[in-house]
Residue frames as qw, qx, qy, qz and C-alpha x, y, z in Angstrom:
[[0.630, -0.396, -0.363, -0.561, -67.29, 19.26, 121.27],
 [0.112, -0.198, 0.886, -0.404, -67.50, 18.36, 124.94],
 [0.695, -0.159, -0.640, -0.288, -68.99, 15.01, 125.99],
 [0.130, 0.343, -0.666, 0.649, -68.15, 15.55, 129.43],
 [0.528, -0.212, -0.778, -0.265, -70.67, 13.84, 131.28],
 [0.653, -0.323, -0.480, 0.489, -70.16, 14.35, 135.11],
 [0.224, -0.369, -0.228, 0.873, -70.54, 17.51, 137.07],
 [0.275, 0.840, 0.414, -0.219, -72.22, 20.83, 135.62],
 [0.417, 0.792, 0.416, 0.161, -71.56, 23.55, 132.92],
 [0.044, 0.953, -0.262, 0.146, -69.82, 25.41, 135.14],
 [0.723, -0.343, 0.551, 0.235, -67.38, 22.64, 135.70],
 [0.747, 0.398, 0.408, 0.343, -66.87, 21.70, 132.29],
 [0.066, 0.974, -0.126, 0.178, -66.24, 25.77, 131.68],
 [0.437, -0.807, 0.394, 0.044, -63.44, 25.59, 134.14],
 [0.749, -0.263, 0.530, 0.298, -61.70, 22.80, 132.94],
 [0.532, 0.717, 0.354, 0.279, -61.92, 24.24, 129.58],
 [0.375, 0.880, -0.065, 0.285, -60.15, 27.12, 130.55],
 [0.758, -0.451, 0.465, 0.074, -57.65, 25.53, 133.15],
 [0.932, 0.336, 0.135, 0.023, -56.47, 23.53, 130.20],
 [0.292, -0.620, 0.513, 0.516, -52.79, 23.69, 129.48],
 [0.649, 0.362, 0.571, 0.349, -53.05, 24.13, 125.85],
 [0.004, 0.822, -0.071, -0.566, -51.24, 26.91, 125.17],
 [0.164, -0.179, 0.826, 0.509, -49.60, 25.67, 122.07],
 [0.158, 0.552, 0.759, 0.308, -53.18, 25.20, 120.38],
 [0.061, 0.848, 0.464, -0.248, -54.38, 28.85, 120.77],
 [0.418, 0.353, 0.492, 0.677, -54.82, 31.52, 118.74],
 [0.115, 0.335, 0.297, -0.887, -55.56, 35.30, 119.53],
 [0.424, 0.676, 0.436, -0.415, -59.53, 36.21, 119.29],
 [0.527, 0.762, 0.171, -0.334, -60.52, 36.98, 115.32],
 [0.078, -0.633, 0.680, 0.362, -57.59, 35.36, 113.52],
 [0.293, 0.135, -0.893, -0.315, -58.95, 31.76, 112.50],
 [0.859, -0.131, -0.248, -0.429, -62.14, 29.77, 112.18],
 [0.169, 0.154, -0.973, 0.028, -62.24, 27.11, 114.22],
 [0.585, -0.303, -0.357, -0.662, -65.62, 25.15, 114.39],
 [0.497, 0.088, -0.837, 0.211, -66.39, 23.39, 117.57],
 [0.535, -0.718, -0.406, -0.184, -68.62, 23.00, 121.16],
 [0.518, -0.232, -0.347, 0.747, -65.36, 23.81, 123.91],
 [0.033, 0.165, 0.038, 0.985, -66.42, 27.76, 123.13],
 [0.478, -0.525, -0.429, -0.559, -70.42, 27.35, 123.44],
 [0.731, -0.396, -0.511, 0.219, -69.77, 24.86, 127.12],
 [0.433, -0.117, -0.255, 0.856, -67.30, 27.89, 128.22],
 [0.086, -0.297, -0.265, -0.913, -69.75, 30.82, 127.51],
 [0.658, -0.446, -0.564, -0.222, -72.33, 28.56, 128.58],
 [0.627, -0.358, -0.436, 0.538, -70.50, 28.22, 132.28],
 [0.235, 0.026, -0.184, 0.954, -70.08, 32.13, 132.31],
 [0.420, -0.346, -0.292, -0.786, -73.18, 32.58, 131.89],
 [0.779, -0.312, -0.544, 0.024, -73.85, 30.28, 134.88],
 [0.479, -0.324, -0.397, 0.713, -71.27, 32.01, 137.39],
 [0.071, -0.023, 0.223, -0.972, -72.50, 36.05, 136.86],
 [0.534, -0.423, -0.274, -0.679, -76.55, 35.08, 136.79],
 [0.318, -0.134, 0.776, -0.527, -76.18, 32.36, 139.95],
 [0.796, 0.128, 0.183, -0.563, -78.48, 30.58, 137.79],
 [0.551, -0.049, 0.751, 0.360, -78.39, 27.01, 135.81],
 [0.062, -0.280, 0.377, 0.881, -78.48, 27.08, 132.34],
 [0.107, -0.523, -0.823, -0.196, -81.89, 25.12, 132.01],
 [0.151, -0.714, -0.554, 0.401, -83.25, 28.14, 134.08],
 [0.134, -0.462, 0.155, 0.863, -81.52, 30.56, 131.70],
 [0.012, 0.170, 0.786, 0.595, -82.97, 29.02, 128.66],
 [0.237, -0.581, -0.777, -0.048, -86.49, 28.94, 130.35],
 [0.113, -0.745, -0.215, 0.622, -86.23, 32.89, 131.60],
 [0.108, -0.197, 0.546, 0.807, -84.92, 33.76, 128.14],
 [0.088, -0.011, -0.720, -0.688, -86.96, 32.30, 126.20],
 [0.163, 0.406, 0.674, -0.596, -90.63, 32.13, 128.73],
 [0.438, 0.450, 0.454, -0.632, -92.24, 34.42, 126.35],
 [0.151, 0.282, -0.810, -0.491, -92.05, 32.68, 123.39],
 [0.827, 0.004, 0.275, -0.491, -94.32, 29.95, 124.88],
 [0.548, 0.404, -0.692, -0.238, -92.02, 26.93, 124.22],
 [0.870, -0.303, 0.203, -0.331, -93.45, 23.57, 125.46],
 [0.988, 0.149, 0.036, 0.036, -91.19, 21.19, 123.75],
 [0.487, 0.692, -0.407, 0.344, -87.28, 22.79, 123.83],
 [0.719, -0.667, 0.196, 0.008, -84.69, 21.61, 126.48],
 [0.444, 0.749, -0.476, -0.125, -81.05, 20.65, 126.70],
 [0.890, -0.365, 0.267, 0.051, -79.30, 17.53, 127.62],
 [0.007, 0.724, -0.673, -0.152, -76.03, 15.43, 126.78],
 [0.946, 0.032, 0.280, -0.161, -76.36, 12.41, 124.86],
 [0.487, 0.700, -0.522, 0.000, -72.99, 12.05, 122.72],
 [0.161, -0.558, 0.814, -0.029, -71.41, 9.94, 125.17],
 [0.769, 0.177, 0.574, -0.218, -74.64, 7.18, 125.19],
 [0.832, 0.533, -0.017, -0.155, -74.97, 7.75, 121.15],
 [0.368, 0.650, -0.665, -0.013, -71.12, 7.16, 120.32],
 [0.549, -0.250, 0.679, -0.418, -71.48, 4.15, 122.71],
 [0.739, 0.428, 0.402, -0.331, -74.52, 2.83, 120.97],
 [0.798, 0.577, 0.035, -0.168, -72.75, 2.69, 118.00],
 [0.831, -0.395, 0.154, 0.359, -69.20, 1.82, 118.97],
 [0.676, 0.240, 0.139, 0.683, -67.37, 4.55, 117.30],
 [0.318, -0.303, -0.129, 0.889, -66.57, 8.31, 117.49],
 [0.213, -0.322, -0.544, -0.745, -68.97, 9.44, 114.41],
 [0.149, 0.076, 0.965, -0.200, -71.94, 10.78, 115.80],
 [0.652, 0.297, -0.270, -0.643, -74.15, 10.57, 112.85],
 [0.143, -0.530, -0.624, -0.557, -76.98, 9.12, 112.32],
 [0.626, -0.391, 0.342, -0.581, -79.63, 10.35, 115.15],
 [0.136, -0.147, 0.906, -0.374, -78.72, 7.48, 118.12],
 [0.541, -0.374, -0.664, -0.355, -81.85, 5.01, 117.34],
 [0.317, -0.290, -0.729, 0.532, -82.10, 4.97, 121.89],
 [0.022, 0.047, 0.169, -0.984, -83.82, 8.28, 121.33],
 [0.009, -0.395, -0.897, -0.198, -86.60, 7.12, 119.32],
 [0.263, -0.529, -0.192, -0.784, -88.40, 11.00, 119.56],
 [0.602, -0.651, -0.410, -0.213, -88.85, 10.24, 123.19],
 [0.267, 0.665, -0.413, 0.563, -87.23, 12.92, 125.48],
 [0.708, -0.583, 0.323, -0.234, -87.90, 10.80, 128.52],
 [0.961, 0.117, 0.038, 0.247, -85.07, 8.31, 126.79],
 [0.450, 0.627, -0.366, 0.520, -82.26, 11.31, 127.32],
 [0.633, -0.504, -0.425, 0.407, -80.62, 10.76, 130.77],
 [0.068, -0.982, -0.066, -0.165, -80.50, 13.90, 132.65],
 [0.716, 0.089, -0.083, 0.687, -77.24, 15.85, 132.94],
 [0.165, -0.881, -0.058, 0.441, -76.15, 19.55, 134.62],
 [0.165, -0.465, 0.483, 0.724, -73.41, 19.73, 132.09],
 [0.711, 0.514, 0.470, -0.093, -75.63, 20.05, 128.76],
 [0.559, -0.210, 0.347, 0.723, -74.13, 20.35, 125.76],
 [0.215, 0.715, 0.286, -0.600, -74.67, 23.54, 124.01],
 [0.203, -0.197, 0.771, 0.571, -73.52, 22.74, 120.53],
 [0.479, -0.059, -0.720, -0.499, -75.61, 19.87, 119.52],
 [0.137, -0.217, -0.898, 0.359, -77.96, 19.07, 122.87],
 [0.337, 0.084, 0.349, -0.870, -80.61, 20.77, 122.19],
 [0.140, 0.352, 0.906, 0.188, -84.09, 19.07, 121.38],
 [0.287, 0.377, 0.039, -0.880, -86.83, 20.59, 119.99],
 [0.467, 0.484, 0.740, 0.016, -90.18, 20.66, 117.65],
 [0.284, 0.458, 0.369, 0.757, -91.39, 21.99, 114.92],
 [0.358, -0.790, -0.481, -0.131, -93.58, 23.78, 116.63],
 [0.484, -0.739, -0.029, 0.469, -91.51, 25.24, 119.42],
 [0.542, -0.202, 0.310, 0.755, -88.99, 26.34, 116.31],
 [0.159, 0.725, 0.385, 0.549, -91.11, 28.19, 114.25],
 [0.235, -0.942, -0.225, -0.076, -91.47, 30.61, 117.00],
 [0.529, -0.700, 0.009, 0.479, -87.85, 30.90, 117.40],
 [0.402, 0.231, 0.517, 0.719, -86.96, 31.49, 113.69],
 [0.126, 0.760, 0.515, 0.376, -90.07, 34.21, 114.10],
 [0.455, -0.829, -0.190, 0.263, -88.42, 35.48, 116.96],
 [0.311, -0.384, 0.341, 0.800, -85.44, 36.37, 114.73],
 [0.206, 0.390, 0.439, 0.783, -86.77, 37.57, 111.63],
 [0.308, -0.852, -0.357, -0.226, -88.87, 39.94, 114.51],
 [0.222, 0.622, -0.413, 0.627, -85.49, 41.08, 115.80],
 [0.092, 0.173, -0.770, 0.607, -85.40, 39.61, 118.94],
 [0.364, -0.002, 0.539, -0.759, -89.34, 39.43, 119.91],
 [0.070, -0.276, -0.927, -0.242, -91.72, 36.94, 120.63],
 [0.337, -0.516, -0.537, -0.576, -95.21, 37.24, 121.19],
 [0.554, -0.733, -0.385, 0.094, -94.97, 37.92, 124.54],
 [0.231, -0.954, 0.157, 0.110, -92.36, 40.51, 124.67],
 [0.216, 0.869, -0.445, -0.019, -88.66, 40.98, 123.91],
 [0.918, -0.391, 0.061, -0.005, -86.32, 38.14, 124.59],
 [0.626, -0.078, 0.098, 0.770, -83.20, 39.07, 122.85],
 [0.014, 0.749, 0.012, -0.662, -81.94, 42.71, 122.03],
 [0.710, 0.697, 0.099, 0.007, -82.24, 43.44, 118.14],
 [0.199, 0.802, -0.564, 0.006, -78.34, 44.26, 118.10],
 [0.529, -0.104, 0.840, -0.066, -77.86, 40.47, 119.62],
 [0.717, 0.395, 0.559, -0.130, -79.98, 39.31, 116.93],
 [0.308, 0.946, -0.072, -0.075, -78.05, 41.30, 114.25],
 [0.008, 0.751, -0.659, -0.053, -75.03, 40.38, 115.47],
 [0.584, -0.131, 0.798, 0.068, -75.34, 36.47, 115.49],
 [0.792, 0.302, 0.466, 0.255, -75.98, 36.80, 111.88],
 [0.128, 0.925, -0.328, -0.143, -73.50, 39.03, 110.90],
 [0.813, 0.506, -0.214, 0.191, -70.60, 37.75, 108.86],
 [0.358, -0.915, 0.184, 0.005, -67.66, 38.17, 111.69],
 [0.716, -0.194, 0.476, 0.472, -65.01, 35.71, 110.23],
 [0.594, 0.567, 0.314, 0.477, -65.54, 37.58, 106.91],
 [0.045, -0.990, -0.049, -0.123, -66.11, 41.04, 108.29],
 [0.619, -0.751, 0.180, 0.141, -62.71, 40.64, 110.93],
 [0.452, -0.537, 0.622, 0.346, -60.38, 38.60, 108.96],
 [0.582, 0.393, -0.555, -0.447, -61.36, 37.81, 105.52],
 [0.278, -0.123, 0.916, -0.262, -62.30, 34.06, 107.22],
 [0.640, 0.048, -0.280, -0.714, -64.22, 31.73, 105.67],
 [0.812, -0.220, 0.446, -0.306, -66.25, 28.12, 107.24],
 [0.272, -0.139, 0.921, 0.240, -66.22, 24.75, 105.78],
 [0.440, 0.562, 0.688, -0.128, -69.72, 25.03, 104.14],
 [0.216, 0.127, 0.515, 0.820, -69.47, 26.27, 100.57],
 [0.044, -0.659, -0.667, -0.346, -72.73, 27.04, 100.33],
 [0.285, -0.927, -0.055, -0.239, -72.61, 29.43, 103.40],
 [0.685, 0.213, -0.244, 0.653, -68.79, 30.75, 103.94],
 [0.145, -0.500, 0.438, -0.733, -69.17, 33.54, 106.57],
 [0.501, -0.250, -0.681, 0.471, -69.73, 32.34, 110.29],
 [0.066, -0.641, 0.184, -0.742, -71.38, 34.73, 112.74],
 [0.318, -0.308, 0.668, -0.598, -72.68, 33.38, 116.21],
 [0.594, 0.229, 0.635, -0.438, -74.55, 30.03, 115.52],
 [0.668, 0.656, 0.275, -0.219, -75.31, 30.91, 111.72],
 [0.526, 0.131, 0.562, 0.625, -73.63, 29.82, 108.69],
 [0.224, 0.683, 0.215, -0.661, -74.13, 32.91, 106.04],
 [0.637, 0.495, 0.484, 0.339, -74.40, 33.28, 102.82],
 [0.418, -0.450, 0.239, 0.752, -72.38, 35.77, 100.78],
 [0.034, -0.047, -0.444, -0.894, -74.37, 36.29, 98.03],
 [0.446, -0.611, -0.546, -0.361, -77.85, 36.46, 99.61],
 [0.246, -0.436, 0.451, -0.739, -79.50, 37.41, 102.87],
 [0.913, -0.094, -0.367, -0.150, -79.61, 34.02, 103.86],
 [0.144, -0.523, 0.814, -0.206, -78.30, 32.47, 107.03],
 [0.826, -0.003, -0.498, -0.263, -78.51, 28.56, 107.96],
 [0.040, 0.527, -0.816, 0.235, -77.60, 26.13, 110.69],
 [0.758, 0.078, -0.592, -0.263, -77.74, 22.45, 109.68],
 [0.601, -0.472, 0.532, -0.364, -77.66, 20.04, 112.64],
 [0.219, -0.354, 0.908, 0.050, -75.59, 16.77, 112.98],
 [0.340, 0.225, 0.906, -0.111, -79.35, 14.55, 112.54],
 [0.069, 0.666, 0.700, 0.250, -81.31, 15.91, 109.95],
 [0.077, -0.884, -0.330, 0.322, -82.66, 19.17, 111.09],
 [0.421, 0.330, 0.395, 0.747, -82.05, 22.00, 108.17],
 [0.196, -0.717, -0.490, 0.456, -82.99, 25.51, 109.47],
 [0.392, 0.012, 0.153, 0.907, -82.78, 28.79, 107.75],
 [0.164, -0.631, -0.214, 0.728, -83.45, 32.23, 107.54],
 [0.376, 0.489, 0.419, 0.666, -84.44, 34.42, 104.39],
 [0.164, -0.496, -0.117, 0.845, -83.62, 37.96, 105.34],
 [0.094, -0.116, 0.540, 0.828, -84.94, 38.88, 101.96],
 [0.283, -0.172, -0.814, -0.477, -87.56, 37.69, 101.49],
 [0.092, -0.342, 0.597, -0.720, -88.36, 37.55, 104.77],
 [0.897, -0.020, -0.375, -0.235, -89.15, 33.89, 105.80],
 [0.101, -0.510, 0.838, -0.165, -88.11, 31.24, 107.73],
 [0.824, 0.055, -0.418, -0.378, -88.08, 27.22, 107.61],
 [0.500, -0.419, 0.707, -0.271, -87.35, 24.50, 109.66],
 [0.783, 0.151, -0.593, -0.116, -86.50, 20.82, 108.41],
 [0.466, -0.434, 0.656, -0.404, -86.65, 18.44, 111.42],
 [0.942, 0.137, -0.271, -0.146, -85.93, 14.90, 110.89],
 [0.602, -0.544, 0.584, -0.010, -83.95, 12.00, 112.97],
 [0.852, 0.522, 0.000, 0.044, -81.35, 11.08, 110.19],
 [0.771, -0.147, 0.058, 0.617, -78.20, 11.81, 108.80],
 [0.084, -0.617, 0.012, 0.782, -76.95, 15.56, 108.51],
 [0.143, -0.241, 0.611, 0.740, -76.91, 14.84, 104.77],
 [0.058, 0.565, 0.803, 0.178, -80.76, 14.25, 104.40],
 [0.031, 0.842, 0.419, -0.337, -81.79, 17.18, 105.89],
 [0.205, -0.500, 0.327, 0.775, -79.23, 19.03, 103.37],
 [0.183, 0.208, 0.822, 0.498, -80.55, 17.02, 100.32],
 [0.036, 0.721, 0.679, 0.130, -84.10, 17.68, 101.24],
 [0.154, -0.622, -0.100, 0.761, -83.13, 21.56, 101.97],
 [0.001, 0.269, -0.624, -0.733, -81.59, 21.90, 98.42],
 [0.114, 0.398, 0.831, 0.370, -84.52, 20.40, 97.22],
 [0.072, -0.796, -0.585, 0.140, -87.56, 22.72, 99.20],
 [0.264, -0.413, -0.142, 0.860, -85.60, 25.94, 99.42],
 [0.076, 0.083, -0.288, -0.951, -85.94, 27.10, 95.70],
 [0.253, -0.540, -0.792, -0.132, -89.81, 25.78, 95.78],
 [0.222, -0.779, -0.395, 0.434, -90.34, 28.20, 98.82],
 [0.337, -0.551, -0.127, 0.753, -88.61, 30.97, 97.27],
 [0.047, 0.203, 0.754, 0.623, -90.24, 30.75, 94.23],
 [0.324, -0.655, -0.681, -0.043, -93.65, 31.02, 95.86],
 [0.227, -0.691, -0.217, 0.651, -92.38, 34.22, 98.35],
 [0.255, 0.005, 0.554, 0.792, -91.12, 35.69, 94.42],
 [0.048, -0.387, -0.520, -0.759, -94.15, 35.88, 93.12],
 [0.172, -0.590, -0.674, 0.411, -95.92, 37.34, 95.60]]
């Protein structure tokens, strides 16, 4: 995960792939490995072939959606601060649901820096179970939207995550192997997922630990899917 703090996106890219860590790598589609260094690099390419920043990609991407409340920033270095240790669970209390309390930063982190509402998420969870379109027009391509929840550690290498519950990995989404079900829990609370089956989506959003918004998942899921069932 980068906490890098200083410079922009496409800095943080570079040094990322500058690094002299040959001895830690591993050719493409051989081994899970969960972490932000891949999102911050991607991120930065995407920054050197549009000529754009990545707050302006997010906000050309995603325009017709109509999201009022989604942005990205870098707070990991303040919250690990705030609590004088490396963990950083719970949600940093400095935030307090007020996004004029995140100091602004070019290098956001694309992991775990985004913020968001319910609101603004429903429409992006509708925008995938609509293959790629919001109410104002297209915003990803339905093969993009296909392919970030596509098993690819299972499909490539027989690779599975750390999350029992959902052992395949595809871009972003945790999957599920015996359903059409993808997820992707977030560090504070927030408990998203995807019923491809059914065809649904939910959104837990709470400023906690990672393990509430799991608890209270496991609790609401079968409720909701009970209710799509007997339809």
């Amino acid at each position: 995960m980068s906490v890098i703090p200083n410079g922009t996106l496409s800095d943080c890219a570079e040094t990322i792939c500058s690094a002299e860590d040959d001895a830690d790598r591993v050719p493409p589609d051989t081994e899970y490995r969960y972490g932000g260094g891949p999102w911050q690099l991607a991120g930065g390419v995407a920054e050197q072939v549009s000529g754009k920043s990545w707050s302006e990609l997010v906000e050309e991407t995603y325009g017709p959606c109509g999201l009022e409340d989604t942005a990205y920033g870098n707070h990991f270095l303040k919250a690990m601060a705030e609590s004088d240790s490396d963990v950083l669970t719970p949600c940093p209390t400095f935030f307090d649901g007020d996004p004029a309390n995140l100091e602004p930063t070019d290098n956001p982190n694309l992991e775990g820096g985004a913020r968001t509402t319910v609101t603004d998420y429903e429409k992006i969870l509708l925008m995938h179970l609509r293959d790629g379109a919001c109410d104002g027009g297209q915003v990803l391509s339905a093969e993009g939207v296909e392919m970030m929840r596509a098993d690819r550690i299972g499909e490539v290498y027989d690779g599975s995550s750390f999350f029992s519950e959902y052992p395949g990995y595809g871009l972003g989404w945790f999957v599920s192997r015996e359903a059409e079900v993808v997820a992707d829990p977030g560090a504070y609370g927030a408990s998203p997922w995807l019923d491809l089956d059914r065809g649904y989506g939910a959104m837990i959003l709470l400023e906690g630990h990672y393990t509430r918004g799991q608890t209270l998942r496991e609790q609401v899921q079968p409720l909701i899917d009970a209710h799509f069932d007997e339809r």
